[in-house]
C-alpha positions in Angstrom: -5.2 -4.7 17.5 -6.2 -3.5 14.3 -6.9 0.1 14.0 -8.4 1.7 10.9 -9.0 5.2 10.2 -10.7 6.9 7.6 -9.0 10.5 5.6 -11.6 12.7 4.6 -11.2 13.4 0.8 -10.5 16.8 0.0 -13.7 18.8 -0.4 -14.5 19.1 -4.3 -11.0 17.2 -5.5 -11.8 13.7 -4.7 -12.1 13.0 -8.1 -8.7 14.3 -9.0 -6.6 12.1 -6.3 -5.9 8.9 -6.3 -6.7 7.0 -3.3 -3.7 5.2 -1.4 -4.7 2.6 1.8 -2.0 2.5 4.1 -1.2 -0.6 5.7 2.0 -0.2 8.6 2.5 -1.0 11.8 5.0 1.5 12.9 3.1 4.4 14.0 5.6 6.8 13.5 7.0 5.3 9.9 3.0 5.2 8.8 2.6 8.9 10.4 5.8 9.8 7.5 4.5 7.6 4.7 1.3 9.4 5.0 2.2 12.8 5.1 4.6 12.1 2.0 1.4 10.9 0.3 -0.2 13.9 1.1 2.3 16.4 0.1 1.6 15.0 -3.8 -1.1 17.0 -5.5 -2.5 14.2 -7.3 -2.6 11.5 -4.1 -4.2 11.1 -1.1 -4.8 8.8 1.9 -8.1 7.1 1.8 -7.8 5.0 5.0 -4.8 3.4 7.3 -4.2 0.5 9.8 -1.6 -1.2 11.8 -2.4 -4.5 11.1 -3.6 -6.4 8.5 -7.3 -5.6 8.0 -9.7 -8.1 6.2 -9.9 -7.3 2.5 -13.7 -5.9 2.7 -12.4 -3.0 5.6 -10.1 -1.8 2.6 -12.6 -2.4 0.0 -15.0 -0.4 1.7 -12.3 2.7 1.6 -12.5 2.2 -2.4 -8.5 2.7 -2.9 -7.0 2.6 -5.9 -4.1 1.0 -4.3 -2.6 -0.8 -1.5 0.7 0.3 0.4 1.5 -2.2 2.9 4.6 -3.5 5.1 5.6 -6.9 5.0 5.9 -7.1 8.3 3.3 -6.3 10.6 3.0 -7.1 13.9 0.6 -10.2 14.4 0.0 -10.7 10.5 2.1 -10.5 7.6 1.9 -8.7 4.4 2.3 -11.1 2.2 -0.8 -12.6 3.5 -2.9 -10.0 3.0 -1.5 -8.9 -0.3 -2.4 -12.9 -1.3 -6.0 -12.3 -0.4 -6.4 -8.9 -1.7 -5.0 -10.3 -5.2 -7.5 -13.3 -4.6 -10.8 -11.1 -3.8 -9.8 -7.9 -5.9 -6.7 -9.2 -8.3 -7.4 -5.7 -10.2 -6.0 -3.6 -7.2 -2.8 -2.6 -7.4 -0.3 -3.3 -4.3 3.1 -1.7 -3.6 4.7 -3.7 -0.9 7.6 -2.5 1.3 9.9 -3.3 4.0 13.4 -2.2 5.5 14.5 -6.0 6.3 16.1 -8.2 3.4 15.0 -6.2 0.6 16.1 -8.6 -2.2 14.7 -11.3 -0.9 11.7 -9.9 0.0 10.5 -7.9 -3.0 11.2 -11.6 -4.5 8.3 -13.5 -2.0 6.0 -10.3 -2.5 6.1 -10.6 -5.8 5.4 -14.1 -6.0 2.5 -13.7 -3.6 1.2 -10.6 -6.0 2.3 -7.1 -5.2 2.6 -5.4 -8.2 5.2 -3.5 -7.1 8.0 -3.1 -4.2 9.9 -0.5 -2.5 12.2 -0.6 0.1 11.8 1.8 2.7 15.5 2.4 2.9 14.7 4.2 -1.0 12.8 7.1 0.9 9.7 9.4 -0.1 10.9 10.0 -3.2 11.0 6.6 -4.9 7.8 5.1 -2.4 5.9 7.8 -4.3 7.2 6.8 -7.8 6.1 2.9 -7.0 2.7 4.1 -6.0 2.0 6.0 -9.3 4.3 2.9 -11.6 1.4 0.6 -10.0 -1.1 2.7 -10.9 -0.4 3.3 -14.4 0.0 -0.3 -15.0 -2.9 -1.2 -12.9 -3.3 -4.4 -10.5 -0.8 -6.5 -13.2 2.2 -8.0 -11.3 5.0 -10.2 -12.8 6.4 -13.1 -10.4 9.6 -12.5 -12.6 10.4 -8.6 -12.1 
């Protein structure tokens, strides 16, 4: 199943936030990453699902990146961060997962995250990889 939600932008600071689409399938790890996101004065959530959506339900949220798990039940990240570098290669993407981190960050790298965390980092350093990716934009290097 593939749930989507929409979070309303802040009423007159829209413009001031940067807008984060949250891709997990956990409910309860998605429930912490958002609120983490939230708590920062310059981010916010823009939409959310459990699944992998199709790159036109994200685009349609108008992020300015992409969180998502590598993992996800019924579809994998690395698939979707592949076809969100294909049909919007200017987006940035942090990826994350708990399982195998080295090897992981590797293969979502190579498929064109521009950035990884491992969930095992907590808030702290998710939120630094979020605003890294953001300063740098949608570049990634297969090599870092």
């Amino acid at each position: 199943m593939n749930q989507t939600q929409h979070a309303p932008a802040p009423a007159g600071r829209r413009g001031l936030k940067r807008r984060v689409f949250v891709v997990e399938d956990h409910a309860l790890m998605r429930r912490s990453i958002v609120e983490a996101i939230e708590r920062e004065p310059d981010l916010m959530v823009c939409g959310q699902a459990e699944a992998a959506p199709e790159v036109p339900a994200i685009a349609s949220h108008q992020p300015d990146v992409v969180l998502t798990d590598i993992q996800l039940k019924g579809s994998s990240g690395l698939d979707l961060i592949k076809a969100l570098r294909t049909r919007l290669p200017a987006l940035p993407i942090v990826a994350t997962t708990m399982f195998d981190v080295r090897r992981t960050g590797c293969l979502a790298r190579a498929a064109g995250a521009s950035g990884f965390v491992s969930k095992l980092d907590g808030p702290d350093e998710l939120i630094a990889a979020i605003r890294e990716v953001l300063e740098k934009g949608g570049k990634h290097d297969e090599k870092s």
